[in-house]
C-alpha positions, 0 to 999 in steps of 0.5 A: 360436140359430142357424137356417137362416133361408132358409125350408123346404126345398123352399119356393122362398123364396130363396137356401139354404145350401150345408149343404142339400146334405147334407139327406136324400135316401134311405131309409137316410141319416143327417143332420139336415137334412130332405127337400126336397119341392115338397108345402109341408104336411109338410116346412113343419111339419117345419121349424117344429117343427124351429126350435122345438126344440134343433136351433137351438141352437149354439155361438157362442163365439169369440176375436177380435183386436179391435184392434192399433196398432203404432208406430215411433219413430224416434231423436232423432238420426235425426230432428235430422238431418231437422230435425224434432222427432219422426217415427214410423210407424204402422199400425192394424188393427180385426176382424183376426181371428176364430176360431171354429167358428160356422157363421153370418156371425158369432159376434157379430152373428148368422147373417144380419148382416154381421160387423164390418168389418176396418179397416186405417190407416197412416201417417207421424206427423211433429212439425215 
């Protein structure tokens, strides 16, 4: 389900979507975004009736690289001759990647709450 949800066009509710650009302007035009009007009768009920249809409906599939965790370890020789027992090397990632055609913030978590932050960490593991 995935509505624009800045209010009617042409109702000065708030910010719009750059997709307005392409409403209908002309006579002729072939789009599925409506007018815009400064009349707040017609083009309101347009709109109404327009989210209660199947224009809202949308794909939302996608694939996400949810979480990576990469370890160096290095050799048990190499790290005698620091005088350590162990030492390694680490970076990890959260959200790194999200691949879909989904027109909303996020597939996810819907159009107007923001995606999951991506998290990257990194550093030294070292075993005295």
């Amino acid at each position: 389900y995935n509505y624009v949800a800045s209010g009617a066009p042409g109702m000065i509710i708030q910010n719009q979507p750059a997709i307005v650009l392409n409403r209908w302007k002309n006579p002729g035009d072939i789009t599925d975004i409506q007018r815009y009007s400064k009349d707040s009768g017609d083009p309101w009920k347009a709109y109404m009736r327009m989210q209660d249809s199947d224009r809202v409906l949308t794909d939302a599939s996608y694939i996400r690289l949810k979480n990576l965790s990469l370890t160096y370890t290095f050799s048990e020789e190499n790290v005698r001759k620091l005088h350590l027992q162990g030492l390694s090397l680490y970076i990890q990632g959260q959200n790194l990647l999200t691949i879909t055609n989904y027109q909303g913030l996020d597939p996810e978590t819907g159009k107007t709450t923001l995606p999951p932050l991506r998290l990257i960490t990194g550093g030294i593991r070292i075993t005295l």
